[in-house]
Each structure stands twice: as structure tokens, then as C-alpha cells.
N, C-alpha and C positions, 0 to 999 in steps of 0.2 A: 269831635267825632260824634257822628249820630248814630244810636243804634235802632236798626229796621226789623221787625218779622217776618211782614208777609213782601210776596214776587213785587204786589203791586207797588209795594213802598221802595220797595231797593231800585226797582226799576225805575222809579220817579226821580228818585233821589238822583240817579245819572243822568237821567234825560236833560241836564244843561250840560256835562260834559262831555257824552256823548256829540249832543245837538252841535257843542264847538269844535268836534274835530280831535279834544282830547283825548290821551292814551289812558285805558283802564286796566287795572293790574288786579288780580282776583288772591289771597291765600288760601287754599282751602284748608280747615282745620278741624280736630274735633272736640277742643280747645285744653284744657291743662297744659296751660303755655312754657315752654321752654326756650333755653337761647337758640334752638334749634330754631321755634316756628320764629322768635323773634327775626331771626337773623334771615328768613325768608321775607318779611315785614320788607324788614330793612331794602334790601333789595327790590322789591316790590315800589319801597317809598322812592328810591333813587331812579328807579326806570319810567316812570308813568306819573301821567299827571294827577291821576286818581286812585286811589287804593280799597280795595273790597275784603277784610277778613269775614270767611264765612266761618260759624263755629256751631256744628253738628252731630252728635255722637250717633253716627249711623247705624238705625237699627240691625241694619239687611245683612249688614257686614260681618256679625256676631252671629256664630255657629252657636248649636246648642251646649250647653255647658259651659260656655265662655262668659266675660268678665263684664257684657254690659251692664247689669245693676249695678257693677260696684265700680268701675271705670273711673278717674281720676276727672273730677270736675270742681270749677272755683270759678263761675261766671265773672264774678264783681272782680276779682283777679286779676281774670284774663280781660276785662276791658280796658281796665289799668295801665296795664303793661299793652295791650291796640292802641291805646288812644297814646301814651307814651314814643309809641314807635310812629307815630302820625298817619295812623290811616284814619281816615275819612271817614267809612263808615265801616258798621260792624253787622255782619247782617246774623241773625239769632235766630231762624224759624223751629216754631215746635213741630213736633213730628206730622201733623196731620197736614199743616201747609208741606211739606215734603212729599208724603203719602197720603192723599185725602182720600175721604171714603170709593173706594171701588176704584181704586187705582191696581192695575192689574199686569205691567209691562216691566218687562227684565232685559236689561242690556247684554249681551254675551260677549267677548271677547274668544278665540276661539283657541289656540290650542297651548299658545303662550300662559294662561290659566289654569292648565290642568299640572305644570310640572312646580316643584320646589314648594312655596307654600299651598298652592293649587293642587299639590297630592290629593287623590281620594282620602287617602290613609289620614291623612294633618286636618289641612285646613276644608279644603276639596275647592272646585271649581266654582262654588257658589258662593263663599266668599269676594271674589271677585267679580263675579255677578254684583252684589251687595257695592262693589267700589265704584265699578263702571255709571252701574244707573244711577248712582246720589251724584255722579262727577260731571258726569252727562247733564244731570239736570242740573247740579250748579252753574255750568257754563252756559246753558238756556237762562238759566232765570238772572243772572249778571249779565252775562254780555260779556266777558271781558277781551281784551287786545292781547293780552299776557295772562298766562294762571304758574302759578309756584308749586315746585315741590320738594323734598329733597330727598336726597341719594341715599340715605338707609332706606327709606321703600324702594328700595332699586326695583324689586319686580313689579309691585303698583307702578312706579315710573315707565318702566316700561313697555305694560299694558295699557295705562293712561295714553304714551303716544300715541300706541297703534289704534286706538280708539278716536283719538282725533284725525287722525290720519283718514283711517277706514271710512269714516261717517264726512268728511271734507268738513269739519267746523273751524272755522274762522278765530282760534285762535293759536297762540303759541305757547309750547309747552318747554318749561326752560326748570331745570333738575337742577338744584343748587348742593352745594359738599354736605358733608355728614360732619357734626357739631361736635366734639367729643369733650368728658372732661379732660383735665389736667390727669386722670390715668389709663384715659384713652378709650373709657364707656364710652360708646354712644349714645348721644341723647334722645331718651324715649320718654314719655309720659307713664308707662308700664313699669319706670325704675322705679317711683314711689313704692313699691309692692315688695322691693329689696330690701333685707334688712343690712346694717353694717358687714356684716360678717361676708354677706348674698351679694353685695356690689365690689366688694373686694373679688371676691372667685369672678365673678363677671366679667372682668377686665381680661380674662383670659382669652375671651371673643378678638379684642381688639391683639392679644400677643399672635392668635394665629394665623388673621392676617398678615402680620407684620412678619411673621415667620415664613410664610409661603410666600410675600416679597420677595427674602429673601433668596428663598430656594430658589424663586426664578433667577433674580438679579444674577446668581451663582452659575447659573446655565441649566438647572435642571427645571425643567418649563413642561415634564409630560406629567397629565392627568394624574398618574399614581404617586410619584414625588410631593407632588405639589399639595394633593390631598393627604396621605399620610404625616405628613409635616405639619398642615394643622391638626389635623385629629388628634397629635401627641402632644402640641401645646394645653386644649382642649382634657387629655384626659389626666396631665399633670394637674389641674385643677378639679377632676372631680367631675367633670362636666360629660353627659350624657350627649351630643348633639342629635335634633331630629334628622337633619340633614348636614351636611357641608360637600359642598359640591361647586363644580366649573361649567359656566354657560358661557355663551355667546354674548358679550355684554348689550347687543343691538335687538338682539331675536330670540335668545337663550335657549336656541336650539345646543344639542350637547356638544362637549367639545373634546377630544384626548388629548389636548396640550393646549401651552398657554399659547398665543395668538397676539395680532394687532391690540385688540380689545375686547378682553375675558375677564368676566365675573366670577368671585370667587365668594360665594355667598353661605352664611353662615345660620341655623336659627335653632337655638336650645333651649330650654327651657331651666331656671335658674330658681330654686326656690317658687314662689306663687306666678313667677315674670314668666312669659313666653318671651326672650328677645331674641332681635336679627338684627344680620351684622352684614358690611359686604364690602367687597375693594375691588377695584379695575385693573388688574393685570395686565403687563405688557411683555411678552419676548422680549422686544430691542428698544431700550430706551422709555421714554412717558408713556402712562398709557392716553390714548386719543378719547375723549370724553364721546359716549352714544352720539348718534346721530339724536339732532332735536325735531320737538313736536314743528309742523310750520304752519304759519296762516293761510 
């Protein structure tokens, strides 16, 4: 595995596999690797002939007050475990090849950003801002055929698409499962910030999905069931949630009942963690995974 910093080198780097025809598969990351980003690797390493981990801790992304200085990072690490998982290359730019002086352009996403973490009140609209343009430009500056993501960012995923969608880029946008441990956290790089005691109550996230599963499975599939049944999981643990709520798993437009395929998305705040959580609902039977980003 080789690792690149600037456009000109990664782009170099592919222009034989490119030039042959081969498939190029992109992860993007911001690295503090887990079997999460690994297990996108993986899949990345099994579909394409090529593999690109980018690893970036994006400024734009991080609201005032929030955790970028202190953010979970271990470069040497996280090559380790890339090079381990067989990608190719690892591309590493510092912040100025991303944003060089007098770079002045912001990508928008348009209304799918303003709800759940895109509240004004939370995160607001500009944090996704902050996602789009680093995502945008990673897929300029790679190239890739394929890029990764996975389903605990369910609303990044799903602004991701409509962003390749919207703008026609030539690649494909493929949302792989959510990692969890053996008690059913999902993996974040944000868990480091848990203490023992703070990862135990956490798991509570993953019971109230599993509870409003239920309730569906059960028959009761409206809006109010479905939410008050996690909220009680939720505040048997103590747990304040900023939100928990039901969208449209496609357009996250709102919804009063569970549906085809309905997001049931979760995000609290846990000790120092902000985490988010989320499950695919269905009325009758599996639920049908989003439509995918397409080339």
C-alpha cells in the first residue's frame, strides 16, 4: 500500500488502472478505524480492482463548539489496519490541499439537510454543507467507479446520493450495514469518549430500535406507537434523545406510519459522545434497502 497527499499523486497513482479499464473503489474516512470502516475496506477490496482509502478529518464539518481538536486520530494505526485490509492506496492530504488558499465554494444539498441532524437548533444545515463539499471533492480528486458508506450515517447516505444524483457524477453510491458490538452499540469512532459505565447506558440506542421493530412486527406501524416505544426504552436508561423520529428512508420526507421503507432514526447524546443510531422499518415483511446512488 502506498500512501499519497496531494490530487496530483493519487491521481497518478491510478492513471494505470484507470488507463486499463479497471474498477476503482474509493472509502471515504476520517480515520480512527474501526470494524465498521474496516468492513467497508473489505467490500471495497472484494468489488473493484482498485482500492482508495481517503482519511480526512474535515474541517467544514465541525460546528462551533464541537470535538475537532480533540477528535479520535492514530494515523500509524489506521494504515495498519488499510494496508491489512488490502487497499492500494491511502490517500492522506493536509488540510490546505483540500482547502487551498482562497478557496471559496460550498456545495448545498437542499432541503433533505435542514431536518434531523440538519435542525437549525442541532447540527444545522451547514454541517452538511461541510459533508457534501469534502465528498464532492473527494470523488473529483479519485475518480472512483464505486465510493462506500455505511448505514449509521443514514442521513449523510442519503444526502450523499442525492448529491450524485443531482450533479450526474459518474459514480456509484453503495451504503453498506451498521457494525455493531456483541451488545448491539454501533460502531462509531465518537465511542472512545465513553466511559465503561457511558457504553453500557448506550446500548440503549440499539434496544429502541429493536423495540419499535417490534411494535411494528406486532401491527402497530403509526408514527405515535412506534415513537413512544423507543423514547421508553430510551429513557429507562437515562438517556435524554435530541431527536428520535420516522422519515422516509429514500427522501426523509416525514411520515405518520411505518411504510415500505421507513427510517427510524435515533441521535443522543451520551456522556462527552454525540451518537446516532438508525433502522429500516417495514409494515409487511424485510424492509427494501434505499434506492442506490447510480453511475
Amino acid at each position: 500500500m502506498r500512501t499519497v497527499r496531494t490530487v496530483l499523486d493519487v491521481r497518478a497513482a491510478l492513471a494505470p488502472a484507470r488507463g486499463a479499464g479497471r474498477s476503482i473503489g474509493l472509502v471515504p474516512t476520517m480515520g480512527a478505524f474501526h470494524e465498521g470502516h474496516l468492513s467497508l475496506m473489505r467490500r471495497a477490496r472484494a468489488e473493484n480492482d482498485a482500492v482508495v482509502v481517503s482519511l480526512f478529518v474535515n474541517p467544514s464539518q465541525f460546528g462551533d463548539g464541537e470535538d475537532l481538536a480533540t477528535y479520535p486520530r492514530d494515523d500509524e494505526r489506521d494504515a495498519e489496519l488499510a494496508a491489512a485490509e488490502g487497499a492500494d492506496l491511502l490517500f492522506v492530504p493536509p488540510p490546505d490541499e483540500v482547502y487551498p488558499e482562497g478557496f471559496d465554494t460550498v456545495v448545498h444539498v437542499g432541503a433533505i439537510t435542514d431536518v434531523l441532524c440538519g435542525e437549525p437548533a442541532r447540527r444545522g444545515a451547514a454541517h452538511f454543507d461541510g459533508v457534501t463539499t469534502v465528498v464532492a471533492k473527494l470523488l473529483n480528486m479519485v475518480g472512483p467507479h464505486v465510493a462506500y458508506f455505511g448505514q449509521k450515517d443514514a442521513q449523510q447516505a442519503i444526502v450523499v446520493k442525492k448529491l450524485v444524483r443531482d450533479l450526474d457524477m459518474p459514480v456509484t453510491i453503495e451504503v453498506c450495514p451498521t457494525v455493531r458490538e456483541r451488545n448491539g452499540l454501533a460502531l462509531s469512532s465518537r465511542n472512545a469518549y465513553l466511559t465503561p459505565a457511558e457504553r453500557k447506558r448506550a446500548t440503549a440506542l440499539n434496544r429502541a430500535l429493536d423495540a419499535a421493530q417490534a411494535a411494528v412486527a406486532a401491527g402497530h406501524g403509526d408514527a405515535a406507537t412506534v415513537l413512544e416505544t423507543a423514547d421508553a426504552e430510551l429513557a429507562a436508561a437515562g438517556i435524554d434523545p435530541e431527536y428520535v423520529e420516522l422519515r422516509d428512508a429514500n427522501d426523509l420526507s416525514a411520515v405518520d406510519s411505518v411504510g415500505e421503507s421507513t427510517l427510524l432514526a435515533i441521535a443522543a447524546p451520551v456522556g462527552r459522545a454525540r451518537l446516532i443510531d438508525n433502522r429500516i422499518l417495514a409494515a409487511h415483511g424485510p424492509a427494501r434497502p434505499p434506492t442506490k446512488g447510480r453511475r
